[in-house]
C-alpha positions as CSV (number, residue, x, y, z in Angstrom):
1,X,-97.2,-58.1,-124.9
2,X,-98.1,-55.3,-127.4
3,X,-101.1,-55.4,-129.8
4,X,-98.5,-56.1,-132.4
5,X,-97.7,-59.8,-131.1
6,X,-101.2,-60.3,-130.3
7,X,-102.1,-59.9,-134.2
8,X,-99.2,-61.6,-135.1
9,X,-100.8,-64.9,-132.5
10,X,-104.5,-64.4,-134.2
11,X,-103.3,-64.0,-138.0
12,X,-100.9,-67.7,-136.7
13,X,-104.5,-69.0,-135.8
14,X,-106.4,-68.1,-138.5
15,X,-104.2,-69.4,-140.9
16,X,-103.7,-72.6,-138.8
17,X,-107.8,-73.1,-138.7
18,X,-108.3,-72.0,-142.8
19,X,-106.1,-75.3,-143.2
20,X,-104.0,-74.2,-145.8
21,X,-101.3,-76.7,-145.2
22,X,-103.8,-79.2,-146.0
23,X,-103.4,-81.0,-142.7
24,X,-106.2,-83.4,-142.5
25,X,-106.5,-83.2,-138.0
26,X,-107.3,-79.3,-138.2
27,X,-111.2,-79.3,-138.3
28,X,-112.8,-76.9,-140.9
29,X,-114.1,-73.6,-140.8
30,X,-113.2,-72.7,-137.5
31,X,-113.3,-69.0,-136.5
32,X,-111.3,-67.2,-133.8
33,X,-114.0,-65.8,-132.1
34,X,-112.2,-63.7,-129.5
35,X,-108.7,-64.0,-128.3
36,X,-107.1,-62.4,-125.5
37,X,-103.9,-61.7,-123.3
38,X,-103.5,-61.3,-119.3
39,X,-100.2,-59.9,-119.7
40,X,-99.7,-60.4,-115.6
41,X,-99.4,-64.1,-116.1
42,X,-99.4,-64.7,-119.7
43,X,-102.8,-66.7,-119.8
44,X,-103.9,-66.8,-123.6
45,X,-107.5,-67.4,-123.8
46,X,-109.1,-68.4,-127.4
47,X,-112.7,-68.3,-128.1
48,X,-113.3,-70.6,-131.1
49,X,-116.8,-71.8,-132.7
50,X,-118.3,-74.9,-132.2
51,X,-116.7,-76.3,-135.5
52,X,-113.8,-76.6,-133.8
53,X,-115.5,-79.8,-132.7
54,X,-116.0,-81.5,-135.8
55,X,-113.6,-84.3,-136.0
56,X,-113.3,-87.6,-134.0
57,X,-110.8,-90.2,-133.1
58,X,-108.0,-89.7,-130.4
59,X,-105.2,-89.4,-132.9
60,X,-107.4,-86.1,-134.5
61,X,-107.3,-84.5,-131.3
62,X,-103.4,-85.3,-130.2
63,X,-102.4,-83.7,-133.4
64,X,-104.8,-80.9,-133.5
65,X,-103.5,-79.9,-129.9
66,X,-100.0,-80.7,-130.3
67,X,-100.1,-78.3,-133.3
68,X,-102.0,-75.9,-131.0
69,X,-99.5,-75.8,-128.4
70,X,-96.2,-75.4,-131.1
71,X,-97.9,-72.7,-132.4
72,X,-98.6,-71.0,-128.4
73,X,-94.9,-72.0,-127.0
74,X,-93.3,-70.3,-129.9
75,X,-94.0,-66.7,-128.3
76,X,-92.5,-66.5,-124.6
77,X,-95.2,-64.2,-123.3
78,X,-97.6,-67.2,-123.2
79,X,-97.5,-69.5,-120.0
80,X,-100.9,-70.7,-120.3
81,X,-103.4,-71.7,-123.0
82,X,-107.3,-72.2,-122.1
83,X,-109.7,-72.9,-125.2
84,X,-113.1,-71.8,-124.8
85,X,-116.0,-73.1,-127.5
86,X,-118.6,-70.0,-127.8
87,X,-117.2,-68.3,-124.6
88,X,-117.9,-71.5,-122.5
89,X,-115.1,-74.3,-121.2
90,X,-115.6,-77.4,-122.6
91,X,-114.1,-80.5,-123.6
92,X,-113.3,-81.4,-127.2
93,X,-113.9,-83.9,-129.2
94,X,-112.2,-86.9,-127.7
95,X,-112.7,-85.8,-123.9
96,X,-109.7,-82.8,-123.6
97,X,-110.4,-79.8,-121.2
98,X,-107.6,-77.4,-122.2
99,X,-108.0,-75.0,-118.9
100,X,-105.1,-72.6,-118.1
101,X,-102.9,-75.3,-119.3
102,X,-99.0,-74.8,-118.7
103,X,-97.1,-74.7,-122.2
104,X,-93.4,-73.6,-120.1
C-alpha cells in the first residue's frame, strides 16, 4: 500500500471521529494518534486517545465498531485491524479487545 492510501485511511478516520454525520455512537474528540501499515500482512494498527472511551452501553460500542470495520474492509490491503488507546491494547468501553482482528 502506498502513502497515498494510507492518507486517504487516516483523512476516512478523522472525519469519522470529528462526527460530522452527526452519529450519536462515535465518541467525541477523538484523535488518531498514530496509524500504521505492515504491508506483509496487511495488519492496520490505530493509535487513538483515551476519548475514544467515552461512551457506554453495548449498543454504543456494536455500532461504533461495526462502523469501524466498514470503513477498514473497504480497502483490500487491510486483513487485520488492532486499536490501540495511547499505544497500549486495551479493551473499550463495554469489554471489546480489537487485537489483529480478521476483517476478510
Amino acid at each position: 500500500m502506498d502513502i497515498f492510501k494510507l492518507l486517504i485511511i487516516l483523512i476516512t478516520f478523522i472525519i469519522f471521529f470529528n462526527n460530522y454525520e452527526n452519529q450519536d455512537f462515535v465518541p467525541n474528540d477523538v484523535n488518531v494518534l498514530d496509524i500504521s501499515l505492515k504491508t506483509n500482512d496487511g495488519h492496520l494498527t490505530l493509535n487513538l486517545c483515551e476519548n475514544v472511551l467515552n461512551y457506554g452501553g453495548t449498543y454504543y460500542e456494536y455500532r461504533f465498531l461495526k462502523k469501524f470495520f466498514s470503513i477498514t474492509t473497504y480497502f483490500d490491503d487491510i486483513n487485520y485491524l488492532t486499536i490501540l488507546v495511547n499505544g497500549e491494547l486495551r479493551e473499550l468501553a463495554e469489554g471489546s479487545l480489537i487485537d489483529k482482528i480478521n476483517l476478510h
